[in-house]
Every structure is written in C-alpha cells, then in structure tokens.
C-alpha positions as CSV (number, residue, x, y, z in Angstrom):
1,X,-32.3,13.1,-42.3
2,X,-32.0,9.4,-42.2
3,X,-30.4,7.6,-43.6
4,X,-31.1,4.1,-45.6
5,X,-31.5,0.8,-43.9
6,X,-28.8,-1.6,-45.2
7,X,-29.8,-4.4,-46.9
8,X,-27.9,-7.4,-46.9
9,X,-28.4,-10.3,-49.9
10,X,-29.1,-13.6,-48.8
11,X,-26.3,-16.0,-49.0
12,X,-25.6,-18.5,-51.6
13,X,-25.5,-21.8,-50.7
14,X,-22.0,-21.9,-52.0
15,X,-21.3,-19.3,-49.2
16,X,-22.5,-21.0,-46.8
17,X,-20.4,-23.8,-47.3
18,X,-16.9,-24.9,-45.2
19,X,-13.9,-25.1,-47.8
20,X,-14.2,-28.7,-47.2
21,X,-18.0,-28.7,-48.6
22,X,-16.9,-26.8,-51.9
23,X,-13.9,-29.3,-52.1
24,X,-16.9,-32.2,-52.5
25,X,-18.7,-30.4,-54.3
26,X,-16.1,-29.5,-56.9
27,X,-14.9,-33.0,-57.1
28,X,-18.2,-34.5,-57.4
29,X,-18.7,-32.6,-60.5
30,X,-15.4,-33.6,-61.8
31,X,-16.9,-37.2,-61.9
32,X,-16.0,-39.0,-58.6
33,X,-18.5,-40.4,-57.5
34,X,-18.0,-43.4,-55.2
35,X,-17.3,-42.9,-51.6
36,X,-13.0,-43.5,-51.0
37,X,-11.9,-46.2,-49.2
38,X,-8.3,-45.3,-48.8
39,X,-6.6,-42.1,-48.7
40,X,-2.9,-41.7,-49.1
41,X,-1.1,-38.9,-48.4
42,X,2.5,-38.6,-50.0
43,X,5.4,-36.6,-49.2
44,X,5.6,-34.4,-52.3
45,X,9.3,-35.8,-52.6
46,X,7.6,-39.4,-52.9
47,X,5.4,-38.0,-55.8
48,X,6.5,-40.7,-58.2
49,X,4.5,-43.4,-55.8
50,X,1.9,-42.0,-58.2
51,X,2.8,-42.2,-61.5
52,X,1.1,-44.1,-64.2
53,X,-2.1,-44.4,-62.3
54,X,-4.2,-45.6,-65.8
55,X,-7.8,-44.3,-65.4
56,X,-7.0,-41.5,-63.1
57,X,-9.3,-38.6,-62.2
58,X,-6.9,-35.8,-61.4
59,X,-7.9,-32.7,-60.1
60,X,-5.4,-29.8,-59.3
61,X,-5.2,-28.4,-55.8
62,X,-5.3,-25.3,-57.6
63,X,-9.3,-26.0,-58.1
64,X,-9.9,-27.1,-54.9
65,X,-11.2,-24.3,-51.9
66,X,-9.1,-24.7,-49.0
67,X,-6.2,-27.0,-50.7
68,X,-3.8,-23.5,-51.2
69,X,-2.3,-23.5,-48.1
70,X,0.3,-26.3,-49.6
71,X,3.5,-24.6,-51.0
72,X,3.2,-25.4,-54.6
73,X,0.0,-25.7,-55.2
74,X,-0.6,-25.0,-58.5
75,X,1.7,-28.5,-59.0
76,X,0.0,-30.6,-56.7
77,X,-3.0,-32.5,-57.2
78,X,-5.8,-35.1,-55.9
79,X,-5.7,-38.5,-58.0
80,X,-8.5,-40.6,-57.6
81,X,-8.3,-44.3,-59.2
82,X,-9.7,-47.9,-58.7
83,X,-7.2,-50.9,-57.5
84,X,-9.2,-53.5,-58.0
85,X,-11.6,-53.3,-55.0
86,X,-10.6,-50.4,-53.6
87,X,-11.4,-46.9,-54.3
88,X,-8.5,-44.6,-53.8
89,X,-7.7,-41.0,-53.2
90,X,-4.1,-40.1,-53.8
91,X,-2.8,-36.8,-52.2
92,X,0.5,-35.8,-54.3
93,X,1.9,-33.4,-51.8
94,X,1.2,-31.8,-48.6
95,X,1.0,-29.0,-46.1
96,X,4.2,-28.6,-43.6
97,X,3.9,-26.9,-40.8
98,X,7.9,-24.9,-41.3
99,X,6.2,-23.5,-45.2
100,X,2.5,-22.2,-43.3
101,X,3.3,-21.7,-39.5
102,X,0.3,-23.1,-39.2
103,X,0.0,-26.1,-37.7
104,X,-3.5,-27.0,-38.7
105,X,-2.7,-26.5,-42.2
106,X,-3.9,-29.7,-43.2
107,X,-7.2,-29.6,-42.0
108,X,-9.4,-28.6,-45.1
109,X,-7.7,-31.0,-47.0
110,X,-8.2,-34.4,-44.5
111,X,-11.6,-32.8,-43.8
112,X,-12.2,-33.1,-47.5
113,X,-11.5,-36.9,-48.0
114,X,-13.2,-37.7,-44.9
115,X,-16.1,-36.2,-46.5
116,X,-15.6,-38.2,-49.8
117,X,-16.2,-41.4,-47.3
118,X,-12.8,-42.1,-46.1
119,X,-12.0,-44.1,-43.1
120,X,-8.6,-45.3,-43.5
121,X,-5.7,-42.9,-44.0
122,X,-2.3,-43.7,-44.4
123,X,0.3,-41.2,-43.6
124,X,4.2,-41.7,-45.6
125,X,7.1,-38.9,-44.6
126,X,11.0,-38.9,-44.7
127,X,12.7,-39.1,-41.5
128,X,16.2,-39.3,-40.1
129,X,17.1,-42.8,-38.2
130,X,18.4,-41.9,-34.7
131,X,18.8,-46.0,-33.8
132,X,21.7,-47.4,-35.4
133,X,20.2,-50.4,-36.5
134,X,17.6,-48.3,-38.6
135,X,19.5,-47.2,-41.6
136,X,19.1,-45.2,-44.8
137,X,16.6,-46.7,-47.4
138,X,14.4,-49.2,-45.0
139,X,11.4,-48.6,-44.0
140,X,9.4,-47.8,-40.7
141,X,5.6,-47.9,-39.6
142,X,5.5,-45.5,-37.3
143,X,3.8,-47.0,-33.7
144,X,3.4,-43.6,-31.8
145,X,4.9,-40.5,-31.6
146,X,6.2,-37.4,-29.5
147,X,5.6,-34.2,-30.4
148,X,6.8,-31.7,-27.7
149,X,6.8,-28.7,-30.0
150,X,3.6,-26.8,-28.3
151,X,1.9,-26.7,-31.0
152,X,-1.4,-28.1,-32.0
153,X,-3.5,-28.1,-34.6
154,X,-6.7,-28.5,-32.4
155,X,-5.8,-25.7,-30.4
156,X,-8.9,-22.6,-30.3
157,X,-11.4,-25.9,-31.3
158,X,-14.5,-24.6,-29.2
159,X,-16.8,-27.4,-27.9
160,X,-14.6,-29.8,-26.7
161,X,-13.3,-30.2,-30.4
162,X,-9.5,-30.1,-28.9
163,X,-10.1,-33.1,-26.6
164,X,-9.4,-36.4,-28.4
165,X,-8.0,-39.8,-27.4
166,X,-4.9,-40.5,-28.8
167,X,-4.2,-43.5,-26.9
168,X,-4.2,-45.8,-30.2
169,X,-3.6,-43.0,-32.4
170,X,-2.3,-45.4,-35.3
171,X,-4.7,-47.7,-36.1
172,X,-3.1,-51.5,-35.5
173,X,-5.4,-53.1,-37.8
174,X,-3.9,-50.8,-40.7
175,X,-0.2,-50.8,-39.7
176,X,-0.6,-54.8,-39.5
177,X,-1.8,-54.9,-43.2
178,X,1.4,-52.5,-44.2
179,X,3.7,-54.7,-42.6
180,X,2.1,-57.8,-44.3
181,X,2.0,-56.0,-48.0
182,X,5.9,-54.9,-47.2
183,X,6.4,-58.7,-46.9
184,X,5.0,-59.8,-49.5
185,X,6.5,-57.2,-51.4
186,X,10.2,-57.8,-50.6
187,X,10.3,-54.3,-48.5
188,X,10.0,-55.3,-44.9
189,X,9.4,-52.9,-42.3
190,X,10.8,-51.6,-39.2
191,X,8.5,-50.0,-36.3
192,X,9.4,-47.3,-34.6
193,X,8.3,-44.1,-32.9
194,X,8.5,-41.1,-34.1
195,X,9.7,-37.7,-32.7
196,X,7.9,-34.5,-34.4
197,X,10.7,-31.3,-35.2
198,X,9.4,-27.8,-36.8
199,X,11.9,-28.0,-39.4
200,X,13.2,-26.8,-42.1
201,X,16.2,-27.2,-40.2
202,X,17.6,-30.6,-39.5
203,X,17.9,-31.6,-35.8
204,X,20.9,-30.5,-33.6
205,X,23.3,-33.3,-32.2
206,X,21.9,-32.3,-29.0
207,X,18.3,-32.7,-30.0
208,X,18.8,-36.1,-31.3
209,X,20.4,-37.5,-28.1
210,X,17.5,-35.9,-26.7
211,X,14.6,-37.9,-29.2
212,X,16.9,-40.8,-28.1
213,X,16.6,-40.7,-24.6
214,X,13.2,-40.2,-24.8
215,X,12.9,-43.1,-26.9
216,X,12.1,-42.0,-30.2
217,X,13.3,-44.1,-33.1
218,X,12.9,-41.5,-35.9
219,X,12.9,-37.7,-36.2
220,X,10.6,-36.1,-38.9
221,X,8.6,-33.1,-39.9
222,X,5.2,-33.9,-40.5
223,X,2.9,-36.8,-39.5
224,X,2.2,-36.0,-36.2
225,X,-0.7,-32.4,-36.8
226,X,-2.2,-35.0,-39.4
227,X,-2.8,-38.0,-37.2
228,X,-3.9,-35.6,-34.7
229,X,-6.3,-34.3,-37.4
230,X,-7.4,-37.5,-38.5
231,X,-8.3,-38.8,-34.9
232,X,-10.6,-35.5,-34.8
233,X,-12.6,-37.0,-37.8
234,X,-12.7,-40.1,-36.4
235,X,-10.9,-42.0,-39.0
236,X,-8.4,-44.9,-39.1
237,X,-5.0,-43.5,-39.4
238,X,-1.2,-45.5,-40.1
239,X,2.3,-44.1,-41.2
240,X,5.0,-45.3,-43.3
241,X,8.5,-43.6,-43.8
242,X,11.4,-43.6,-45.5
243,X,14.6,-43.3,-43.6
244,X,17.0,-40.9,-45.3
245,X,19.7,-40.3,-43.1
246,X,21.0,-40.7,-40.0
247,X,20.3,-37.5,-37.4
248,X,23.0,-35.5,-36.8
249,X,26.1,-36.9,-34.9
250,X,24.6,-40.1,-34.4
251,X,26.2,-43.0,-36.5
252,X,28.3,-40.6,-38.5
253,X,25.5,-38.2,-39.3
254,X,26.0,-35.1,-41.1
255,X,22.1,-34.8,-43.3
256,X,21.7,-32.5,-46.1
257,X,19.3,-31.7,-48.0
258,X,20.8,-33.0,-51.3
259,X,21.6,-36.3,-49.8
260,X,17.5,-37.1,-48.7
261,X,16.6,-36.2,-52.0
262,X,18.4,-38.7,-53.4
263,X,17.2,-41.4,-50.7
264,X,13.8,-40.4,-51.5
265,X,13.9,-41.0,-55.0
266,X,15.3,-44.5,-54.1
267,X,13.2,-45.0,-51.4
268,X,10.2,-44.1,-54.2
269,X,10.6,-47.3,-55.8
270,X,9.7,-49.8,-52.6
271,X,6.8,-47.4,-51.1
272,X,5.4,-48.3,-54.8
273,X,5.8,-51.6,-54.6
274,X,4.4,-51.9,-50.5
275,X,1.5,-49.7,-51.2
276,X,0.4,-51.6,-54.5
277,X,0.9,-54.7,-52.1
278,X,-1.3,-53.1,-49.5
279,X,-4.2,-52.1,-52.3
280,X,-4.6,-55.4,-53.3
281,X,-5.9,-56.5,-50.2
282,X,-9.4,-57.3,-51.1
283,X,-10.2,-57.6,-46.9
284,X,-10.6,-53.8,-46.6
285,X,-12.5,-54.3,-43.7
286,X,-13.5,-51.2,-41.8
287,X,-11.9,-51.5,-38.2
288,X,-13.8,-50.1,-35.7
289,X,-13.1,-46.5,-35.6
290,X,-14.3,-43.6,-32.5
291,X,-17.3,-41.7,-32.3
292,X,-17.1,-39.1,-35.3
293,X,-16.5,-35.7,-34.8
294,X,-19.5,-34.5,-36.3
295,X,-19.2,-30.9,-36.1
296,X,-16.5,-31.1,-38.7
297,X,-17.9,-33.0,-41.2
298,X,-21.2,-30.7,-41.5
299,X,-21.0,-29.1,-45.2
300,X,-22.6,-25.9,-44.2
301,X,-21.7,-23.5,-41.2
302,X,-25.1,-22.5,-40.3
C-alpha cells in the first residue's frame, strides 16, 4: 500500500521574509515613510534622552519580528520623529550580550534601521572611567575599542560575511560633529578607548589594571558587538558614554549598581542637550561609507 505524497503549501511572502524584512514592513504600515537619516541607540537607563518627542511615531518592540531578544521588551520601543532636517529613529533600549548570551543579539534590530535607509548610527552606553582624569558625569566619544572577550557576533557568517575592516571602525566625520554639538552645548567631551566586559558583573581590580595597561580609557558592556554589526551593514557608526564610576580599585572605586543609576539619570540631562545639539546640524552629509554588505540587507531569504 502506498502511501500519499506530501504536499507542501507554497510559502507566503511574509514567510519568506528575514525578521528584519517584516520589521519594515510592519513599520511602514505604521506610517513611516521617509528613509532615516540617523539612528540612535540608547542605553535603556538613558531612556529619558527621549522624552517629549512631539509628533512621534512610536512603535513597541513588542510588534516588531526579531526586536524580542531585548529583556523588557514589551517596554521598549522604536520612536521615529523629525528634528528639523533630519529624520530620526530612536531605539529606547537595547540588547546586552550578559541578558541573551548571544552576542549577535542585536543584529535584527540594526539590520532593521539600516533597511529603513540609515547610514549614520550613533552608539551611547555607561561605562566606568579607569583614567583618573576621566571622572563620573563627563562624557566620552569612544575612538576605538578592545574587545578580548572571544566572542563575536559575526562568527558562523558564511561567505566571507565575518571578514570586515575595522580599521576606522568609528566613523571620524560623526564623532567630530558630537564633539562640536557637546561644545556648543556646554557638555564637552572626552575621547577615549573603550575596553568591552561580558558583564553583569563589574570588573575586578585586576581586570582594570589590566584595560589600563592595555590602554583602554573606559570599561563597558555593550558597544563593541554593535559597531561590529554596524561595519557589517556598511553604515557610519560613533559612540558617546556616560561615565558612572570609577572601575574598581582605581581612584577609590568601589561601583554599584545603585550608584550608576543615579549617574545615569544625571548624566540623562547633558546626552539630551548634546544630541539635540548634534540634530540640528543641517550638514548631515553622508561620509563615505564601505562597500555594503548586501547579503544582509536582502528582504527575502530566497
């Protein structure tokens, strides 16, 4: 006796989409329509950066394929609004690598706005300050950083997707325009380099003399898989911080978590001020950016 063939249905486009593609797709339909300019990614402690954005489109990570993977989810959101020239995507909160294990949590979400038209990121985090002229409350664009954790978020990419130049991973062009908006803001900034921990722990005496010596100037737990990420896309990419503490046994160090809360809420109120400083650039000229990965921005897998 034999038996039946199987038959499969045909897929839906909607199947046949990346999470990235049904991200669009979604957002589209929630009414954004012109391509973003600027992306900015926020710390979900530096959440207030975004508040009273009048005219916002806001759209729940919830909603969005592929956006889960960031702890709290259902609280975060996309925010999409107009400062004067420029078109902007906020992101309020992110993926860390110590809440996923998974180092290339991030990459739906990026892959998402990069889709939208986005060729300039920028990155913020809070950090510790392992230089003792770096203290708690200023700010640093970050000019490089170390990341000697062994993990990547590129790593199983197959044709040659893992191989990309980082030699100017942080664009100058965009780091140049932060430091000019913190300026003109009355919040200058440091720059420093910045050394990449798992976390959620905070950094061992040890392991700060270590960033030290190998001349770091900050010690954070993000920022480093997303510029990675970014550089994959082929998009412009800087990062601003927030010092919130010095690391531990350095310049009297002892961080909690409490403590960087508080500095973070503080530190809220000039990362506000720069970025607004920074929008109001009308010269968003597009810097000249590598070859696009294009593999990754295809909408469909087949």
């Amino acid at each position: 006796m034999h038996s039946l063939p199987t038959i499969r249905a045909p897929m839906r486009d909607a199947e046949r989409m990346t999470p990235a593609a049904q991200a669009q797709a979604t957002i589209a339909a929630r009414g954004v329509r012109d391509p973003v300019d600027v992306a900015i990614v926020l710390d979900g402690r530096l959440g207030s950066v975004a508040d009273n954005l009048e005219g916002a489109i806001v759209i729940p990570y919830a909603e969005l394929p592929g956006f889960d993977c960031i702890v709290g989810a259902r609280d975060g959101a996309l925010a999409f609004v107009k400062h004067d020239a420029a078109h902007v995507a906020y992101m309020l909160g992110r993926a860390h690598y110590h809440e996923t294990g998974d180092f290339a949590a991030m990459a739906t979400p990026l892959e998402t706005l990069a889709l939208l038209g986005t060729q300039q990121f920028v990155l913020t985090d809070l950090v510790g300050s392992v230089r003792a002229d770096y203290f708690p409350g200023n700010l640093v664009v970050v000019s490089d950083h170390i990341s000697l954790g062994g993990a990547n978020p590129l790593i199983g990419q197959a044709d040659g997707g893992g191989y990309v130049n980082l030699t100017s991973a942080y664009d100058g062009k965009l780091s140049h325009r932060l430091k000019r908006a913190g300026a003109l803001s009355g919040a200058p900034l440091h720059e420093g380099v910045y050394m990449w921990f798992s976390g959620p722990s905070f950094e061992t005496p040890a392991e700060i003399r270590m960033a030290r010596t190998l001349g770091a100037d900050i010690v954070g737990n993000a920022i480093a898989p997303e510029v990675i990420l970014c550089r994959r896309l082929g998009v412009n990419v800087a990062a601003l911080t927030v010092i919130t503490h010095f690391g531990a046994g350095f310049s009297g160090g002892r961080p909690n978590y409490a403590d960087t809360i508080k500095q973070a809420q503080a530190g809220s109120i000039p990362v506000k001020r720069l970025l607004r400083a920074f929008l109001r650039a009308r010269d968003l000229e597009r810097s000249a950016v590598p070859e696009r990965w294009e593999p990754a921005l295809r909408s469909s897998t087949g």
